[in-house]
N, C-alpha and C positions, 0 to 999 in steps of 0.2 A: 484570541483565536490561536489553536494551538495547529501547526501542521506539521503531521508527522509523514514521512519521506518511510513507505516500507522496502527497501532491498536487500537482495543476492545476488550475487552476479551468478550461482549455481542457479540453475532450473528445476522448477518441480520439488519446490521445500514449502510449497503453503502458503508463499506469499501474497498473489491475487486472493485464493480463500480467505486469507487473513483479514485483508483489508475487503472485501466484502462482509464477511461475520460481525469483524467490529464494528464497523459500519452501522449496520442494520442493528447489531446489539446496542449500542449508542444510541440511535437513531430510539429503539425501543426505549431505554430509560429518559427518554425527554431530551437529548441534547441535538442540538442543528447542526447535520452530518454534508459535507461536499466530498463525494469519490472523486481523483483525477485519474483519469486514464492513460497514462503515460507510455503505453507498450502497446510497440506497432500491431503486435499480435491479436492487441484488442478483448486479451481475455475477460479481464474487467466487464467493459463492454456485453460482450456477448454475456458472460454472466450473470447479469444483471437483467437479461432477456431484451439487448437490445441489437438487431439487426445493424450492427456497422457499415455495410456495403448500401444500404436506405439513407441513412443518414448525410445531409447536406451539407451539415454545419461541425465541425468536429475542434479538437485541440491545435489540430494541423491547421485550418484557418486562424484559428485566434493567435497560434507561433507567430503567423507571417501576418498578423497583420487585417487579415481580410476578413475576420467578426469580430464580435463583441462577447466578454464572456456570456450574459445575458442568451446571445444569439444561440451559443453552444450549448449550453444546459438543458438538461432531462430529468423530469422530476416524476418517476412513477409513482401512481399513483395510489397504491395500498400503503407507500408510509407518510401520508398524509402533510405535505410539505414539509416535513423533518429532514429528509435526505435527496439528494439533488447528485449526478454526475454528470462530469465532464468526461465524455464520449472521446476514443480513439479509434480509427482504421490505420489502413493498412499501408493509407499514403502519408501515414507520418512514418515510414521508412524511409525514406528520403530527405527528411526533415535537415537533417544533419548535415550532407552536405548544399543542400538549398540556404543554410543559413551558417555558412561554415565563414563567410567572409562579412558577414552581420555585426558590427560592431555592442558591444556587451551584451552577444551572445547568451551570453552565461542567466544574463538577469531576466530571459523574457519569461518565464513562469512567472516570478517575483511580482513583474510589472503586470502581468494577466492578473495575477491575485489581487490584486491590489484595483481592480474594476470593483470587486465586490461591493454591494453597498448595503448588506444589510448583514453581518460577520455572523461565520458559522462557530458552533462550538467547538469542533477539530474538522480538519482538512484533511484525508489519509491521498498519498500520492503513490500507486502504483508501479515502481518503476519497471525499468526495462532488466532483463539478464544480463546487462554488460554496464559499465562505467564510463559509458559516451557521452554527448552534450546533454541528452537527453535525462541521464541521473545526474548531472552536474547542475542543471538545471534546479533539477528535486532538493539539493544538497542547500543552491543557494537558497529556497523561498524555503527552507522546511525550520523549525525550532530544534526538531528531534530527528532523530535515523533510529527506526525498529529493526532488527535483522532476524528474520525469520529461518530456523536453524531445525534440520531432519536430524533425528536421534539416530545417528550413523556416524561410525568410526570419521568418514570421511568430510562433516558436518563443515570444521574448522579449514577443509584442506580452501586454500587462495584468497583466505580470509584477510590475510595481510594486506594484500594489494586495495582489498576495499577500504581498510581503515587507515590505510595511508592516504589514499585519494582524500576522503573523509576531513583526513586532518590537514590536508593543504586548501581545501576549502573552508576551512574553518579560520584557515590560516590568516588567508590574503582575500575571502570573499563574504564569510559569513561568521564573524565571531561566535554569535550567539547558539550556533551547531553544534547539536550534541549527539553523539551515541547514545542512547538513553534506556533502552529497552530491546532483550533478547527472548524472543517466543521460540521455544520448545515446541515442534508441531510433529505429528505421526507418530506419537508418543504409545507403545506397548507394553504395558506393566508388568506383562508377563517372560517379557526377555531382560535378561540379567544384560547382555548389551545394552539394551536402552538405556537401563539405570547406570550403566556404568558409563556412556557416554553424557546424559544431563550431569553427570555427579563433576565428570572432567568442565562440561560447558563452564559449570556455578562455580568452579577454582579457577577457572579463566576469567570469568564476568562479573563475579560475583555477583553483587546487589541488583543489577541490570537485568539477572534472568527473571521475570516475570513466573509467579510460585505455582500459577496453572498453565499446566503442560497438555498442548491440544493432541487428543486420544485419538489412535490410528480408527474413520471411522467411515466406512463407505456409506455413509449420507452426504459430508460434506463433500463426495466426489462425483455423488450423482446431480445434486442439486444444483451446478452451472449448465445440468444437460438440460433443466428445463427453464431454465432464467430465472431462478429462484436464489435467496439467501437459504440457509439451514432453517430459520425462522418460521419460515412459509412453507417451506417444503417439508422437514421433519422436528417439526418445535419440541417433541418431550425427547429427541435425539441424544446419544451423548456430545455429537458435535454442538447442539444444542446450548446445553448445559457447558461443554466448555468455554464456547465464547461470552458465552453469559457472563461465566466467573473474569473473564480477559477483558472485557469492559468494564467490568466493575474496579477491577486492579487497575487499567488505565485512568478512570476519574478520580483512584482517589488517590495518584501518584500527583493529577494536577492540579 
């Protein structure tokens, strides 16, 4: 089971779309998909066309204790038991400090994962905009860290601070954590910027960047308006076709 942890502590670079596209791209080539919903915000969630404020059972009860993964899971129903989420609201704001004196804090993702009884083929974990318990969390139970990156001058600006955190969990909590993958997303071919910022990403990343670059594409920004992936809502889309190609580069990295 591979789980891969997508963050930025920037806002508004792709990341939730990311990790629903692949998802559902994955999910479409045969493989056994769990979305985590990690952000209070819930965009996951609702994107996926699931009314968070309805919901009983969330991440926030399984945090603390009071479900079972089992109890929190959602499994709609058009990708046919392939792909399964674990739901957030808005009362996992709080989370943090409700569990700030919780002893190995750090591992309760870990330990929730580890309910599973029948392993999925990738875990994508949705994190939050910030570097709190909550992507600390993501950090310890993940294999990989994706970092979801807009084709703007400003792409790299507070990158540091993430890849530091990164590596003193790597450090003292999760050997096995890797950086492993950078998506290029809101990608314009037609601006000499764009190219000249993926070209700085690929000297900075090298190998890491992933060779399809998600194309600036307003289908993948209408389709959480209806709780759709791009799949369902615009399938011969270009957002379409680029996660298509982004799933495929995912299986056959693993």
């Amino acid at each position: 089971m591979k789980t891969i942890a997508f963050v930025n502590q920037k806002g508004g670079v792709g990341k939730t779309t990311s990790v629903i596209n692949c998802g559902a791209a994955l999910a479409k080539a045969g493989k056994k998909i769990l979305l985590v919903d990690l952000d209070p915000q819930g965009h996951l969630t609702m994107g996926l066309g699931q009314p968070a404020h309805l919901l009983e059972e969330t991440i926030y009860e399984l945090l603390k204790g009071e479900a079972t993964l089992e109890d929190c899971l959602i499994k709609p129903d058009h990708f046919k038991n392939r792909l399964a989420l674990l739901p957030a609201g808005i009362n996992l704001a709080s989370v943090e400090n409700e569990l700030a004196t919780v002893p190995g804090r750090e591992y309760l993702l870990q330990e929730a994962l580890e309910q599973i009884a029948d392993p999925y083929d990738y875990v994508l974990l949705d994190c939050p905009p910030s570097l709190g318990l909550l992507t600390i969390n993501a950090f310890v139970a993940a294999t990989d860290i994706y970092i979801p990156l807009q084709c703007e001058f400003l792409a790299m600006h507070g990158m540091n601070k993430l890849l530091e955190v990164a590596e003193v969990v790597k450090k003292r909590l999760n050997p096995g954590l890797e950086i492993s993958g950078i998506i290029c997303t809101m990608y314009d071919g037609r601006k000499v910027l764009n190219k000249e910022v993926v070209a700085k990403i690929k000297e900075h990343f090298g190998e890491k960047l992933f060779k399809t670059l998600i194309r600036d594409n307003i289908s993948l920004a209408e389709a959480p308006g209806y709780g759709e992936d791009i799949f369902h809502y615009k399938p011969n889309s270009v957002g379409a076709w680029d996660y298509k190609r982004l799933a495929e580069e995912i299986i056959n990295r693993s």
